[in-house]
Backbone bond lengths (Angstrom), bond angles and torsions (degrees), N, CA, C in turn:
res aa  C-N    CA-C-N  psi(-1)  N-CA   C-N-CA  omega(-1)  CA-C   N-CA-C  phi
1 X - - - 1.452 - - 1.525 111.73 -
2 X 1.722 112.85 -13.27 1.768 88.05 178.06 1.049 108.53 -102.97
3 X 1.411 130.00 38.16 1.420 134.46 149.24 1.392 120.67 -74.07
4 X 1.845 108.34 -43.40 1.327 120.92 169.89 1.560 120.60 -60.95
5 X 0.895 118.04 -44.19 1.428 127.73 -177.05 1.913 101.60 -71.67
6 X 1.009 110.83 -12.62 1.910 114.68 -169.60 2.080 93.40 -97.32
7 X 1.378 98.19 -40.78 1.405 109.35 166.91 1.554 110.77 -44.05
8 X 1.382 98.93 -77.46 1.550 105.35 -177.06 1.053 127.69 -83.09
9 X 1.936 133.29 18.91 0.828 115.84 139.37 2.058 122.35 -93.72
10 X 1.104 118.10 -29.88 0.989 128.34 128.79 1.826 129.32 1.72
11 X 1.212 94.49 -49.41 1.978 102.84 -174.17 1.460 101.64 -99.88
12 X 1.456 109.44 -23.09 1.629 116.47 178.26 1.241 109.98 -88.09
13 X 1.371 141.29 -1.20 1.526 144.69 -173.63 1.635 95.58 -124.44
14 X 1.183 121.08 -2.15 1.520 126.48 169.67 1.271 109.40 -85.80
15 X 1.449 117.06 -63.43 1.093 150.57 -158.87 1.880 95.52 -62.94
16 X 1.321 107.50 -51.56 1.653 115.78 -160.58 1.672 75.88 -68.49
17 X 1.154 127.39 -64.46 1.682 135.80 -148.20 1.854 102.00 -47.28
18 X 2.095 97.58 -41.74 1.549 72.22 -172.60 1.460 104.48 -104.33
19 X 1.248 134.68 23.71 1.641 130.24 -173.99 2.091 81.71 -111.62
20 X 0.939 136.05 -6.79 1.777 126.00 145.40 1.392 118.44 -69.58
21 X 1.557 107.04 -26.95 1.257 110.09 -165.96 1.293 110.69 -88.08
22 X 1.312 125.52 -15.64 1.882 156.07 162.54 1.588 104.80 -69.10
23 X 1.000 119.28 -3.94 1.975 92.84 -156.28 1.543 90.63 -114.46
24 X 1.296 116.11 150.85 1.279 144.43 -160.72 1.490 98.60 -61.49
25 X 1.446 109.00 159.23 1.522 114.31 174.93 1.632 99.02 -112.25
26 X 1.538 102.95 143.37 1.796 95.40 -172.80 1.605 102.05 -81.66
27 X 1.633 107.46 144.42 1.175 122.72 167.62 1.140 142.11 -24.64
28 X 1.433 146.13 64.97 1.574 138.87 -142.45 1.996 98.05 -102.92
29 X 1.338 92.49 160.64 0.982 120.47 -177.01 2.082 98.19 -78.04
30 X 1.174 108.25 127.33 1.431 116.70 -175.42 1.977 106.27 -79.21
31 X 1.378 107.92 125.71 2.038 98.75 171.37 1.337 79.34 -105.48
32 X 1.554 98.17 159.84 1.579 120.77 151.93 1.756 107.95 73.95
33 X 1.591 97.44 14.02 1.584 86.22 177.34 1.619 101.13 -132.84
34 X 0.977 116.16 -178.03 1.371 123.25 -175.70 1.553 132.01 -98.41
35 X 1.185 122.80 134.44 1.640 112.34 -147.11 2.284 75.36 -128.31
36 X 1.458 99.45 151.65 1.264 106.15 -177.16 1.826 91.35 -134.71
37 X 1.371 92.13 124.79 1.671 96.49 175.10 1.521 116.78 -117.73
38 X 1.682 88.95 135.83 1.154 152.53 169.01 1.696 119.58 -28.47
39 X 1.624 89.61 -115.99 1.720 106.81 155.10 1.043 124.48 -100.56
40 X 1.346 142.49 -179.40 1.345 154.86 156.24 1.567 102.30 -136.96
41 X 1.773 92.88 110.68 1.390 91.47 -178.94 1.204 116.10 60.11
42 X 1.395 123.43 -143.97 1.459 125.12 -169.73 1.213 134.18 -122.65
43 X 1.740 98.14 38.80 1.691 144.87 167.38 1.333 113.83 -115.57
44 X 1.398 117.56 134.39 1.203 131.18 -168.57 2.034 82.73 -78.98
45 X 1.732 106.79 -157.68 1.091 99.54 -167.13 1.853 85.08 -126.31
46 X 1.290 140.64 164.15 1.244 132.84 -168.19 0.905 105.43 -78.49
47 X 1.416 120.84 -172.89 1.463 120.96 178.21 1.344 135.84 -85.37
48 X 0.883 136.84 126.88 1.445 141.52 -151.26 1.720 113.05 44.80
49 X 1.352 120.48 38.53 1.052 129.46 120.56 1.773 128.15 -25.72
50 X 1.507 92.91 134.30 1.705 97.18 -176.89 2.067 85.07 -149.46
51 X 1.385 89.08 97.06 1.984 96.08 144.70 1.217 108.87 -122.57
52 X 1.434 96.25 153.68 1.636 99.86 173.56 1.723 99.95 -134.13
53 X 1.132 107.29 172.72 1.533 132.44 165.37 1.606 119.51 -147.32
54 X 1.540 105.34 119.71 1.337 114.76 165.19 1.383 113.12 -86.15
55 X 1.574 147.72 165.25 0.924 144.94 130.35 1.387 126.08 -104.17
56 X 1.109 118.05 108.40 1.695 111.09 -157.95 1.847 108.93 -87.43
57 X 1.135 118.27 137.38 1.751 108.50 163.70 1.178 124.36 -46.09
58 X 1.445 119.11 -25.80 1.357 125.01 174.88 2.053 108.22 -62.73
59 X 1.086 122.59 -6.63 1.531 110.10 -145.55 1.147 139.82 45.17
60 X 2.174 111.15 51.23 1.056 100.65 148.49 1.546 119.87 -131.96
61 X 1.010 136.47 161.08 1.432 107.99 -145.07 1.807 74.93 -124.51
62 X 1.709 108.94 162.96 1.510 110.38 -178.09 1.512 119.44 -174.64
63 X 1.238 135.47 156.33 1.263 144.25 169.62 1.400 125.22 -157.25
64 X 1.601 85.56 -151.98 1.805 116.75 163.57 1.008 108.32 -103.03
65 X 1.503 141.92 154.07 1.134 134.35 167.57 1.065 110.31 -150.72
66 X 1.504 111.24 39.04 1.622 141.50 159.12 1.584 118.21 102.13
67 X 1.315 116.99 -29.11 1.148 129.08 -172.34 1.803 104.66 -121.46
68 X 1.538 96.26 -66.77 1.752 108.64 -175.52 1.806 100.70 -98.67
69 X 1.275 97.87 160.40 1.644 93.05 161.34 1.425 94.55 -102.85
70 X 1.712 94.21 169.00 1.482 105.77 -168.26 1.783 101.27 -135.75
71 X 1.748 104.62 166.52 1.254 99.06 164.57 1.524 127.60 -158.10
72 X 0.959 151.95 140.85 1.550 131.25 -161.02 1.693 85.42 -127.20
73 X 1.517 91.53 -165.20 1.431 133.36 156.25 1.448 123.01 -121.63
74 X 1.377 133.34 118.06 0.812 152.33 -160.14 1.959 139.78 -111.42
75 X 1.196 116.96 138.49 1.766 81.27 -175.30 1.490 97.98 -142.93
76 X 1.417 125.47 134.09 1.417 100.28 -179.09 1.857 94.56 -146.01
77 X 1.118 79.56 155.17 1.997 102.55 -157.95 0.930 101.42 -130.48
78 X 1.569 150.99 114.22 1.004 168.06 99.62 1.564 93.76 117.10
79 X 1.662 134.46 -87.11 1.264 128.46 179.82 1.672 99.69 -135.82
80 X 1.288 103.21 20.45 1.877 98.70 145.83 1.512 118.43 -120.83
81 X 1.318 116.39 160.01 1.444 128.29 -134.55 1.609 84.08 -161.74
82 X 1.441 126.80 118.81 1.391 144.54 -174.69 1.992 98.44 -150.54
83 X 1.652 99.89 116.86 1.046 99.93 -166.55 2.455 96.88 -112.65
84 X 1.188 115.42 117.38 1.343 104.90 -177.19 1.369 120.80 -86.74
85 X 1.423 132.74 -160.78 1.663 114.10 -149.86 0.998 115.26 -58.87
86 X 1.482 140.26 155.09 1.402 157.42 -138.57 1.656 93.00 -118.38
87 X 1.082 149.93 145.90 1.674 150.39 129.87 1.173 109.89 -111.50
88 X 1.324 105.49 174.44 1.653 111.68 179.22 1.094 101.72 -179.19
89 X 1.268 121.22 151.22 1.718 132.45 162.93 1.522 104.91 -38.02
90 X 1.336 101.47 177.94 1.242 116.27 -170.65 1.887 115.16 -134.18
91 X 1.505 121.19 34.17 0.871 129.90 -145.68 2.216 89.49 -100.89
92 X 1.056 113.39 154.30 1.875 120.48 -162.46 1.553 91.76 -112.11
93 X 1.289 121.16 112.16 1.530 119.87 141.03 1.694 126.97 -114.03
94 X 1.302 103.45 -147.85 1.233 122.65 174.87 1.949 114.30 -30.41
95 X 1.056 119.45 116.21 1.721 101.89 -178.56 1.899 103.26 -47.23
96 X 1.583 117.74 -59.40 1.388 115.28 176.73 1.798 123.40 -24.72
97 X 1.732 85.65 -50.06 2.112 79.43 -166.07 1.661 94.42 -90.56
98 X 1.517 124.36 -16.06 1.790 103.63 166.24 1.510 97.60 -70.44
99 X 1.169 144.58 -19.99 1.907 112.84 -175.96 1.633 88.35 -73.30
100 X 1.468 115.63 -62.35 1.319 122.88 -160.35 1.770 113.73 -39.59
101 X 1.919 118.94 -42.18 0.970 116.60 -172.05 1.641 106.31 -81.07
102 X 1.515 109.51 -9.00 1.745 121.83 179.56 1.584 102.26 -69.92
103 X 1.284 124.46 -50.13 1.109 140.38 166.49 1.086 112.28 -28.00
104 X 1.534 113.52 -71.68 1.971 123.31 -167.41 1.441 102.54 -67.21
105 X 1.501 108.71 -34.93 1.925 88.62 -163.01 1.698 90.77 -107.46
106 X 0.958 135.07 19.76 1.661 122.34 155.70 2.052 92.29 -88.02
107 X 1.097 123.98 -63.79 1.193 138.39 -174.44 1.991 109.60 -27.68
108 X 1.527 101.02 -48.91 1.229 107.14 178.34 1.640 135.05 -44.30
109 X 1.381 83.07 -43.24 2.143 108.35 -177.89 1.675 83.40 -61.24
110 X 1.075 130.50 -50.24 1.774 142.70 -146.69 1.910 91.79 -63.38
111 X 1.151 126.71 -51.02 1.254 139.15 -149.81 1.666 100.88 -58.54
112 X 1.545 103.46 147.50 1.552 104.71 173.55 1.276 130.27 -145.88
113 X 1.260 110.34 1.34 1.566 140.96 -123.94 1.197 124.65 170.44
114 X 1.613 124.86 110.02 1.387 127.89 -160.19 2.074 95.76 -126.42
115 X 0.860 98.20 156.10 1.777 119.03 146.29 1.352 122.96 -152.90
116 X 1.235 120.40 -165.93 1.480 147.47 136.56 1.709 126.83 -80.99
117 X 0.974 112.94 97.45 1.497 110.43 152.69 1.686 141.01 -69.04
118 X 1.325 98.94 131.23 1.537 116.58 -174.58 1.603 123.33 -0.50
119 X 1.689 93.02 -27.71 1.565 107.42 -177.41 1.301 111.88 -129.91
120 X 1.838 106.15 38.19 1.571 92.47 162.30 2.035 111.32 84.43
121 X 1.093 102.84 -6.50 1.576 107.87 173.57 1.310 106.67 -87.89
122 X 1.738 115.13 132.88 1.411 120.59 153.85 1.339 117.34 -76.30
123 X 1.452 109.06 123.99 1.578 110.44 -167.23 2.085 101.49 -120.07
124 X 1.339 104.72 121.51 1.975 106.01 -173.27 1.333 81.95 -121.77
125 X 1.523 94.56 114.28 1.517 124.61 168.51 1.487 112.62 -99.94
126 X 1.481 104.41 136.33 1.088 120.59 169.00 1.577 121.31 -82.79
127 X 1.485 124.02 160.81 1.268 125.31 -175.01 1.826 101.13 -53.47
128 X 0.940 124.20 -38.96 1.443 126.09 167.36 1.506 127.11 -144.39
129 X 1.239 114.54 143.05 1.901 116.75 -175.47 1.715 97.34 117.15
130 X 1.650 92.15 -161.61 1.469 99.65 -174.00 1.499 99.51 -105.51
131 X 1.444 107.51 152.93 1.521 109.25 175.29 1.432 125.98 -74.62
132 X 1.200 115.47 -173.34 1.592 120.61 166.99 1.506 95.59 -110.99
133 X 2.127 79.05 143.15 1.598 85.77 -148.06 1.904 86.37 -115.70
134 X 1.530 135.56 135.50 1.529 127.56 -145.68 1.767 85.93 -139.62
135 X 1.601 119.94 157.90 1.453 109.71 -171.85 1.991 72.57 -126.26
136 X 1.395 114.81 146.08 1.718 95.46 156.65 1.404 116.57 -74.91
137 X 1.407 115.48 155.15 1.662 97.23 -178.78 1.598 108.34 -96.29
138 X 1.166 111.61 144.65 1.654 112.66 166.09 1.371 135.16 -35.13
139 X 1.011 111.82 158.56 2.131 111.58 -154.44 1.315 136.05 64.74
């Protein structure tokens, strides 16, 4: 019998090795790649709308923000995400996409709190409301 017991512990130190080797990796926040947004809050984004967000390793975080590009400083710690003053060009469009781009970069300072959603969306929540909701882009 202590062959059997060498068996089955044996199939149980196999077994554990490859069902670790199966299990999901938790959701991280992407640097250095490109995030394409979504909503703001609890507005979709207009149509043919283009914001983006980089997050750089360096800590500085940056884009489009439909009209101007923009750029902060940024700090993020485990699953909070605190982004500090916002700048941006100073370039005049459409009255619609200046409220809309007023929207994203007042919204930013607000953020405290990041995840993943069910479908793969980076979602930066504010202390209260709905978040901004970011897709990464492909490549």
């Amino acid at each position: 019998m202590k062959g059997a017991g060498f068996f089955v512990t044996s199939a149980l130190l196999i077994s554990a090795t490859l069902l670790s080797g199966c299990a999901t990796e938790t959701p991280q926040v992407q640097r250095d790649k490109g995030y394409l947004l979504e909503w703001i809050g609890e507005r979709p984004l207009m149509d043919n709308s283009h914001m983006t967000m980089i997050l750089g390793k360096d800590g500085r975080a940056y884009g489009n923000a439909g009209c101007n590009h923009w750029f902060a400083p940024y700090r993020l710690d485990g699953e909070s995400i605190s982004f500090g003053p916002v700048g941006s060009t100073r370039k005049l469009c459409a009255p619609a996409a200046m409220e809309q781009e007023q929207r994203f970069l007042q919204a930013l300072p607000k953020v405290q709190r990041w995840d993943i959603s069910p479908v793969e969306q980076l979602r930066l929540w504010p202390l209260e409301g709905k978040p901004l909701r970011f897709w990464l882009e492909e490549g």
